[in-house]
N, CA, C and O atoms as a MOPAC input file, in Angstrom:
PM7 MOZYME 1SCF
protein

 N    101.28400 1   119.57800 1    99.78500 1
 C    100.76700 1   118.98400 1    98.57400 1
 C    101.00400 1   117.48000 1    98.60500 1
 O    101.71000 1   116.90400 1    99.43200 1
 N    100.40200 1   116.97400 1    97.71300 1
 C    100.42500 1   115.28000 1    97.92500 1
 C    101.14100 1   114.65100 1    96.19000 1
 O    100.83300 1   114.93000 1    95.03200 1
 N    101.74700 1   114.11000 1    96.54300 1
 C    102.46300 1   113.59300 1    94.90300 1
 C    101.80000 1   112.39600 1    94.71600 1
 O    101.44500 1   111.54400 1    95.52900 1
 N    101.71400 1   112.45200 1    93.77900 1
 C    100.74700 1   111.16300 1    92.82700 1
 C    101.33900 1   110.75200 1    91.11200 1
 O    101.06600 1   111.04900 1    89.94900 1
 N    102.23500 1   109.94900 1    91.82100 1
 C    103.21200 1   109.81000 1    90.61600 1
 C    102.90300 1   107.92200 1    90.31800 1
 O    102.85300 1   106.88900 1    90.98600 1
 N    102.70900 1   108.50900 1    88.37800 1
 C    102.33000 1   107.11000 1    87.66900 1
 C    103.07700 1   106.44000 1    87.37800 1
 O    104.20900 1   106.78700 1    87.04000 1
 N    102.52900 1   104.90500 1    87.44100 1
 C    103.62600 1   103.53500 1    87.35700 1
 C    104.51400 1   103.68700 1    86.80200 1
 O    105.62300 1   103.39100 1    87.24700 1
 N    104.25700 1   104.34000 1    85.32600 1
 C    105.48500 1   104.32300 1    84.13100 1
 C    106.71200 1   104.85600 1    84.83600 1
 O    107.81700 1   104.35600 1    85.04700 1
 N    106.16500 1   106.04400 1    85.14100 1
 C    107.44600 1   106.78300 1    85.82500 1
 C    108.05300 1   106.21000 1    86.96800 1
 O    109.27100 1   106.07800 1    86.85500 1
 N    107.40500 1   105.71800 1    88.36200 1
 C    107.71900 1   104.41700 1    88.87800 1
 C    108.86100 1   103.63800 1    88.56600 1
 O    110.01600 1   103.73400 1    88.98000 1
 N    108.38600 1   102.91900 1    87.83400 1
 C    109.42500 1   101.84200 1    86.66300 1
 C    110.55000 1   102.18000 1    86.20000 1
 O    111.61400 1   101.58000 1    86.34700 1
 N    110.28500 1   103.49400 1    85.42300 1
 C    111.37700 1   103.68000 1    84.85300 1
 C    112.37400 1   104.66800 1    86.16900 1
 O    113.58900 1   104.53900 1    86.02000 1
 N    112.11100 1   105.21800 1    86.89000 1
 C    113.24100 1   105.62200 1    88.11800 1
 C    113.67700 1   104.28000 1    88.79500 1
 O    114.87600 1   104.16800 1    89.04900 1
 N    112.91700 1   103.35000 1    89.08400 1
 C    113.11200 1   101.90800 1    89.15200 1
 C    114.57100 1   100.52700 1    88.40600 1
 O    115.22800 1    99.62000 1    88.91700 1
 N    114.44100 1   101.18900 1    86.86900 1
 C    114.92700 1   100.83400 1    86.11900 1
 C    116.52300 1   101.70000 1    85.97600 1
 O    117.40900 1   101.07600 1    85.39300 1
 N    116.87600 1   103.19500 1    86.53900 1
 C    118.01100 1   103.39200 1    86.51500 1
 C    118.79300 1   103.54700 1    87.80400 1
 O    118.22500 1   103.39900 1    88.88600 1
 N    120.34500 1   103.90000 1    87.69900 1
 C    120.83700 1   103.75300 1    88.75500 1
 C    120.12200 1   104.13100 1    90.27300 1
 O    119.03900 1   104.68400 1    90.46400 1
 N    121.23000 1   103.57700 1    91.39800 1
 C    120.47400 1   104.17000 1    92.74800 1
 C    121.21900 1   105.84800 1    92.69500 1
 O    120.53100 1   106.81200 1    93.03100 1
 N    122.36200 1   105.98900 1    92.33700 1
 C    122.33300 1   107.04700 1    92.51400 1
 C    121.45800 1   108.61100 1    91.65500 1
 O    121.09500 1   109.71200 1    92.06800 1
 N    121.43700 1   108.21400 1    90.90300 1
 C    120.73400 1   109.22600 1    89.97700 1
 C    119.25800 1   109.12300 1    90.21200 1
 O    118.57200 1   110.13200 1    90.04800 1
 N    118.51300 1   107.58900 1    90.71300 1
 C    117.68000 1   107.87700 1    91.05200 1
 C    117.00200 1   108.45900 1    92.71100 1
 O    115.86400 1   108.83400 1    92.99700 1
 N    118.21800 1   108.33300 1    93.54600 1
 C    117.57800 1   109.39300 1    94.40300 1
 C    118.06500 1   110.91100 1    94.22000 1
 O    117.55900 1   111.75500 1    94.95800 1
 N    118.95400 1   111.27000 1    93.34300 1
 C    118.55400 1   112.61000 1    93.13700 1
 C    117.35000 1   113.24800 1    92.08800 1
 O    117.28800 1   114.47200 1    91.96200 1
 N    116.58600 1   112.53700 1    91.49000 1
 C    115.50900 1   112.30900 1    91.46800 1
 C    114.19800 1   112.68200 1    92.11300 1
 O    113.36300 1   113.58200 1    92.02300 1
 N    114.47800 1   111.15000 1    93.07400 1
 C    113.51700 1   111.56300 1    94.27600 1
 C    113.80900 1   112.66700 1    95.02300 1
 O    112.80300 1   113.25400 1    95.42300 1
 N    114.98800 1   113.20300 1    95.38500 1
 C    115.02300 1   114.17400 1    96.02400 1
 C    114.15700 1   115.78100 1    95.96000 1
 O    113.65000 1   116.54000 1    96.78600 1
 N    114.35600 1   115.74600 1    94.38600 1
 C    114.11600 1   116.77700 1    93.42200 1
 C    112.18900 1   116.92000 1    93.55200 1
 O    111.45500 1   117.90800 1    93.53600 1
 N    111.92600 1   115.56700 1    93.66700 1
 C    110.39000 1   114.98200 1    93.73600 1
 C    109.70600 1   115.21200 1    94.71400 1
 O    108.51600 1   115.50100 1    94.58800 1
 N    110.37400 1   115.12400 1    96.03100 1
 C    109.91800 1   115.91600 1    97.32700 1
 C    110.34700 1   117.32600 1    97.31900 1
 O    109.40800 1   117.97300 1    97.78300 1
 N    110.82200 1   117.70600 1    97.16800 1
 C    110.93400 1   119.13600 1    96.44100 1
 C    109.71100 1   120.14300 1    96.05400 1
 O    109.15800 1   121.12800 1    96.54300 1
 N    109.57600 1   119.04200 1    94.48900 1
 C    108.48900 1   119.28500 1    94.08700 1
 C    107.06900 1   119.31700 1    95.51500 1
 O    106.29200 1   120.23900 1    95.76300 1
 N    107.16100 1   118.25400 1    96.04800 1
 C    105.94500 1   118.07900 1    96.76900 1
 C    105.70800 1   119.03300 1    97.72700 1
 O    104.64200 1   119.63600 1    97.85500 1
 N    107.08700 1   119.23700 1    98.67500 1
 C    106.71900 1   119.89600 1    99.71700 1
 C    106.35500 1   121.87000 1    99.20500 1
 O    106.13700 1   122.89900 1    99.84400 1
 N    106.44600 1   121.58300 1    98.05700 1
 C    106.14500 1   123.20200 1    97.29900 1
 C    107.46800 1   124.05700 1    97.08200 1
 O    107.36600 1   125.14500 1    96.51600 1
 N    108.76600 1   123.57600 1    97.53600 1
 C    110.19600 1   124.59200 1    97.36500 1
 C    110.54800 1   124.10500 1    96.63700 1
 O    111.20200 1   123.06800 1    96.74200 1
 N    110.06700 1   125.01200 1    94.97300 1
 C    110.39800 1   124.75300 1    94.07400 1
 C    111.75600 1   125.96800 1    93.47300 1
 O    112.36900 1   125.80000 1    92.41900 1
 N    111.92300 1   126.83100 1    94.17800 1
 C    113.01200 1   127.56300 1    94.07700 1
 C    114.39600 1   127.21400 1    93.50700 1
 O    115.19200 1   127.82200 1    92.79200 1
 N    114.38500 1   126.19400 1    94.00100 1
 C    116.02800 1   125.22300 1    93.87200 1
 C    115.60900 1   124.56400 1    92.68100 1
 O    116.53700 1   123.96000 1    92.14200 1
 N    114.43900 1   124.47900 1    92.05500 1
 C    114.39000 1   123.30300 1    90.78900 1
 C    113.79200 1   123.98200 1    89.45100 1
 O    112.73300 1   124.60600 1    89.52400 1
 N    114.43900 1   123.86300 1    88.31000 1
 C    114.41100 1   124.07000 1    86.82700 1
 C    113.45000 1   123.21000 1    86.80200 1
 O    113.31600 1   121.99100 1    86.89900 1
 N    112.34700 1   124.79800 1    86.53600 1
 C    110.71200 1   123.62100 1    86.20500 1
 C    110.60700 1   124.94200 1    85.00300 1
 O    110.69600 1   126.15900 1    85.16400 1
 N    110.34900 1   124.00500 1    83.59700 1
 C    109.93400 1   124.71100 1    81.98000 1
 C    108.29900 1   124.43600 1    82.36500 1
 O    107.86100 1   123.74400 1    83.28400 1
 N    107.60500 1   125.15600 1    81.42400 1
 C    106.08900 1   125.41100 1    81.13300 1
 C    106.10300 1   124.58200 1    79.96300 1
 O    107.22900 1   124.64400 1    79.46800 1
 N    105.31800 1   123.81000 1    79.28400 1
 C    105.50300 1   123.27900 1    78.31200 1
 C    104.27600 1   123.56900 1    77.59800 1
 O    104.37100 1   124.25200 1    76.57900 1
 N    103.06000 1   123.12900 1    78.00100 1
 C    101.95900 1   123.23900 1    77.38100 1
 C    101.01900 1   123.57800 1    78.40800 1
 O    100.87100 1   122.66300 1    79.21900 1
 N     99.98800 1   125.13000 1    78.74100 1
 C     99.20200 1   125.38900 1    79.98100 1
 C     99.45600 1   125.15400 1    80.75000 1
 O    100.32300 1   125.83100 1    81.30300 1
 N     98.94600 1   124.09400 1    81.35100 1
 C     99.11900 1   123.62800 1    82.76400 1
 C    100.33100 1   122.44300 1    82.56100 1
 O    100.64300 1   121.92100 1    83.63100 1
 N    100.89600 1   122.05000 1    81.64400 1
 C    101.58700 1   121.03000 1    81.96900 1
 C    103.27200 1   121.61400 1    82.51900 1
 O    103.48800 1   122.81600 1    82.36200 1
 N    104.13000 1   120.95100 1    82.99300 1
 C    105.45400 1   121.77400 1    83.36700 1
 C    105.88200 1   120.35600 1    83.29100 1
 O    105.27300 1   119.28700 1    83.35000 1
 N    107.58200 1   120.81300 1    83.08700 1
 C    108.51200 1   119.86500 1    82.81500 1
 C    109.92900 1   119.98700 1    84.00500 1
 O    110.72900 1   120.92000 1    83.94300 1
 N    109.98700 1   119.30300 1    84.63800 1
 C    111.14300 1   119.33300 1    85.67600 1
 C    112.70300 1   118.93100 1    85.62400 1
 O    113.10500 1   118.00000 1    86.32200 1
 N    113.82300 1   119.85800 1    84.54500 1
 C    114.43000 1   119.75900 1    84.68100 1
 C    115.34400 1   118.63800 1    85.90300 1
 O    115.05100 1   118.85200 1    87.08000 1
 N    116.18100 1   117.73200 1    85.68900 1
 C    116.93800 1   116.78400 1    86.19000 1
 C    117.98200 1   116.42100 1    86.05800 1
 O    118.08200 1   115.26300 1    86.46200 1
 N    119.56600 1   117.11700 1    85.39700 1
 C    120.54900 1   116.89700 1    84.50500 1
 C    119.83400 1   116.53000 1    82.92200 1
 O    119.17200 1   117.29800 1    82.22400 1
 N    120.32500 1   114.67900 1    82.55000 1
 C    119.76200 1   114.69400 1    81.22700 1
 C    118.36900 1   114.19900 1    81.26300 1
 O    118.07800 1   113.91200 1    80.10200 1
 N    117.06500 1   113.89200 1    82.29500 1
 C    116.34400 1   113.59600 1    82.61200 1
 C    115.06900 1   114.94000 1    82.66900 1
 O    115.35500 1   116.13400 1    82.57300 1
 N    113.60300 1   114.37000 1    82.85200 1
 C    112.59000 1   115.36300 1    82.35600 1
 C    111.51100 1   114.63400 1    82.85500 1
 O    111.16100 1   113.54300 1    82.40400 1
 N    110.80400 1   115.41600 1    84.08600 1
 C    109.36600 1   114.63300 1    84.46000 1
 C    108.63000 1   115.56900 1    83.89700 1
 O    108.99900 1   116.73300 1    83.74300 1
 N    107.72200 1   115.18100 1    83.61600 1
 C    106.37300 1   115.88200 1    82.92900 1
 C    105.61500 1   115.58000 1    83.90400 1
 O    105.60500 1   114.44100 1    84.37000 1
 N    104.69900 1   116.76300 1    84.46300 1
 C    103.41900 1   116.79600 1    85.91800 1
 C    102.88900 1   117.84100 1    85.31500 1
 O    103.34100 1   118.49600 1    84.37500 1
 N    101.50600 1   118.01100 1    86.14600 1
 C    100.91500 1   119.29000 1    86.66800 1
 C    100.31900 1   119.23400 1    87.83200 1
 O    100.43200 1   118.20600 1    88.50000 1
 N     99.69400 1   120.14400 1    88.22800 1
 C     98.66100 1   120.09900 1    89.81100 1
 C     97.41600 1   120.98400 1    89.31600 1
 O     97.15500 1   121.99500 1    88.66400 1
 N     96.83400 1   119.97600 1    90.02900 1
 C     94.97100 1   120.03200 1    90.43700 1
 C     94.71200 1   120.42300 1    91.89100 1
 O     94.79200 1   119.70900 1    92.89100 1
 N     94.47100 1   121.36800 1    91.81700 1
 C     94.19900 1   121.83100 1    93.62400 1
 C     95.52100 1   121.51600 1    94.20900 1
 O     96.49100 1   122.10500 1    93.73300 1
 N     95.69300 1   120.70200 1    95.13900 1
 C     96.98100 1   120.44900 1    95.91800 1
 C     97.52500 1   118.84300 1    96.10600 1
 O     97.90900 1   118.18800 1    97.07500 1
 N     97.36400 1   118.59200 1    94.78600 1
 C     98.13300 1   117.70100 1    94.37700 1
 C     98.87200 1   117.55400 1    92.88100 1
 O     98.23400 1   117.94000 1    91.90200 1
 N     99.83400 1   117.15400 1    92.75000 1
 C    100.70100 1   116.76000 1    91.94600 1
 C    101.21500 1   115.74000 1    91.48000 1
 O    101.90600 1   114.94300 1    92.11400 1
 N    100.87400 1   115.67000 1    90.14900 1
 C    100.35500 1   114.42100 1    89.01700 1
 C    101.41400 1   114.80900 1    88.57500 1
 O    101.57200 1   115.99600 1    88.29000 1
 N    102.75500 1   113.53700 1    88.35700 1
 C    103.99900 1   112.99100 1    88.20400 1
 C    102.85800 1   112.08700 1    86.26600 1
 O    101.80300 1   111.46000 1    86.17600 1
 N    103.89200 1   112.55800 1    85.19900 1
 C    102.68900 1   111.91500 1    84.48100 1
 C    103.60100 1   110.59200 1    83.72800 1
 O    103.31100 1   109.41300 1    83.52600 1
 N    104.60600 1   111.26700 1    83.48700 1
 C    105.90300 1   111.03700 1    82.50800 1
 C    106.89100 1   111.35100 1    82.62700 1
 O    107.07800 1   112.56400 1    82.72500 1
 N    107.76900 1   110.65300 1    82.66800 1
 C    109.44700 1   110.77300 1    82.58400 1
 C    110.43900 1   110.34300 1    81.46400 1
 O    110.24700 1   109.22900 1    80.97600 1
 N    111.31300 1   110.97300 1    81.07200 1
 C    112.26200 1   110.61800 1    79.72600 1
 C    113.83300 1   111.03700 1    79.60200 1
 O    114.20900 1   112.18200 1    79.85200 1
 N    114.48100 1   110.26500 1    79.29700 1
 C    115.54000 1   110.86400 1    79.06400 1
 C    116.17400 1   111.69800 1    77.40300 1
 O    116.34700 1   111.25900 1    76.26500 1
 N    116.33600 1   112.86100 1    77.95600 1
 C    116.60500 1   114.25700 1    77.33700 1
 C    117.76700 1   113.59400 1    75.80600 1
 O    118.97100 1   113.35900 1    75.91200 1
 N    116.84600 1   113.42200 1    74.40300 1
 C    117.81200 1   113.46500 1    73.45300 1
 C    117.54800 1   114.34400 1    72.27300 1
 O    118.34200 1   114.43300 1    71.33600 1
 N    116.54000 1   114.91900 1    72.33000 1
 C    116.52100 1   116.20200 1    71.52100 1
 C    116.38900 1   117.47300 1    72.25600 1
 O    116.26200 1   117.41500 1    73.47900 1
 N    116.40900 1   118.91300 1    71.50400 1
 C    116.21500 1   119.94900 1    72.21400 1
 C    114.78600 1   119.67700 1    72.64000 1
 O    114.71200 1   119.47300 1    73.85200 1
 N    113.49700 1   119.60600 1    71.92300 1
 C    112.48100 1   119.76700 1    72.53400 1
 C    111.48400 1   118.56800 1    73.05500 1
 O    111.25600 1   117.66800 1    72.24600 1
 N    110.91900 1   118.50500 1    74.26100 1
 C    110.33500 1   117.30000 1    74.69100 1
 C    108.97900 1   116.98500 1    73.49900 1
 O    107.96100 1   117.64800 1    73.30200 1
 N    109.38000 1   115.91300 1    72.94800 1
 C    108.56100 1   115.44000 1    71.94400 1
 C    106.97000 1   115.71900 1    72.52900 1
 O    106.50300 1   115.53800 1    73.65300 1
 N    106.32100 1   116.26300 1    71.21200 1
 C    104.53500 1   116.14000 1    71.35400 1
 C    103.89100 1   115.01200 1    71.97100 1
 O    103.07700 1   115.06200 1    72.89300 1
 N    104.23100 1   114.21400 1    71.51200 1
 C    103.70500 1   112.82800 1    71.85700 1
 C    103.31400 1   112.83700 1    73.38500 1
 O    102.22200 1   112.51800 1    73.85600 1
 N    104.36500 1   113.24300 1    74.01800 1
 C    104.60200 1   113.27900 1    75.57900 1
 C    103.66100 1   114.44900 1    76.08600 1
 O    102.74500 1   114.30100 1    76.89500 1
 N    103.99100 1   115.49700 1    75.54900 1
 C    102.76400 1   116.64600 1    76.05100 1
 C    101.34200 1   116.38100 1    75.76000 1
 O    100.55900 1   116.83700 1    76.59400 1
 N    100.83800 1   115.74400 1    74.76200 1
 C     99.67900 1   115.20900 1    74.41300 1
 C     99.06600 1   114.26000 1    75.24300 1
 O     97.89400 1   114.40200 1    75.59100 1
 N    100.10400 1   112.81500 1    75.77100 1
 C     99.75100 1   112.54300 1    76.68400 1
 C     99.14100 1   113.10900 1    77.84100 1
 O     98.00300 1   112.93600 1    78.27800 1
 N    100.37000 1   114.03700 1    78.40500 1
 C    100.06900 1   114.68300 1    79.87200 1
 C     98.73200 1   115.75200 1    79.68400 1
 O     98.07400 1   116.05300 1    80.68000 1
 N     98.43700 1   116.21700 1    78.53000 1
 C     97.41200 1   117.18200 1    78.55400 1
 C     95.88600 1   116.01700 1    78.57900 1
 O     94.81100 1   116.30100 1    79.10600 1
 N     96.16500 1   114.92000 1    77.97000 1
 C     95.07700 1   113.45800 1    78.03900 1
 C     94.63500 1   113.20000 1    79.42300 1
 O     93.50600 1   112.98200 1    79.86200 1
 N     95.42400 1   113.25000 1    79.82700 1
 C     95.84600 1   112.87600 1    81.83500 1
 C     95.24000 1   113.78400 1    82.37900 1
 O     94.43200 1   113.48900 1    83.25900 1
 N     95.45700 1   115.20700 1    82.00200 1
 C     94.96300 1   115.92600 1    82.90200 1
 C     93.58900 1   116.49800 1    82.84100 1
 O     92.97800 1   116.92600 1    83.82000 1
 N     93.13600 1   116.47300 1    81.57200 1
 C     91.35700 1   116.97700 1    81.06500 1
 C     90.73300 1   115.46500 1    81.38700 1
 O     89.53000 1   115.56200 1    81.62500 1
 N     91.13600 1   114.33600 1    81.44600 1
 C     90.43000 1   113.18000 1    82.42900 1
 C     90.24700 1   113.23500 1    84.06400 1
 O     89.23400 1   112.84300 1    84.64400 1
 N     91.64700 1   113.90600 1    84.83300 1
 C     91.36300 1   114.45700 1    86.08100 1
 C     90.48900 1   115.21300 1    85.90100 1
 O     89.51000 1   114.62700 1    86.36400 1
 N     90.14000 1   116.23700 1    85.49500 1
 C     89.58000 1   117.50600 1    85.60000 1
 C     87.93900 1   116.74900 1    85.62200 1
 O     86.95900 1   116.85600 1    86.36000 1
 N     88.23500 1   116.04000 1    84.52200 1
 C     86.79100 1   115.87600 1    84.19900 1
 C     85.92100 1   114.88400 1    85.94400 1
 O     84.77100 1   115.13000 1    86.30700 1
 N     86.82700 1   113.89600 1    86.65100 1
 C     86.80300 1   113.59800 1    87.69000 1
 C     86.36300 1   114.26300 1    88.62800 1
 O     85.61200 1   113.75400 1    89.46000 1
 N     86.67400 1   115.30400 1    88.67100 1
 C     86.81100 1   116.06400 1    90.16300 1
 C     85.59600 1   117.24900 1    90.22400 1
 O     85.47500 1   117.95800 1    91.22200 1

């Protein structure tokens, strides 16, 4: 699979430590190479999924065989705010509509 992860999220793994952010990335090739076994991935909305990270949370989905990185946040309520799933569901009926 091919990861296709957006600026925001970029930035903000950018923006915190080196260590936390390569377990992160680690977690991210993970994701990519498809062994997702080892990783706490929630369903959030259809197609969207949320990737557990300690207090951290990427929001993706996949289109054929790639994987759209959409959003990332750090975890301060129980549930990942609407706002964020609304986005990623925006993101992904614009792919769709693409392809």
């Amino acid at each position: 699979m091919k990861l296709n992860v957006l600026s925001d999220v970029e930035n903000f793994i950018n923006k915190i430590s080196n260590e936390e952010s390569g377990k992160i990335l680690a977690q991210l090739k993970f994701l990519e190479i498809n062994q997702t076994e080892a990783l706490i991935i929630k369903p959030l909305k259809g197609k969207i999924y949320e990737l557990r990270i300690k207090q951290y949370r990427i929001v993706f989905f996949k289109i054929r065989t790639i994987v759209y990185v959409v959003d990332m946040f750090k975890k301060q309520s129980q549930k990942t705010p609407q706002r964020i799933i609304k986005k990623a569901e925006k993101i992904y009926k614009n792919i769709e509509k693409r392809n």
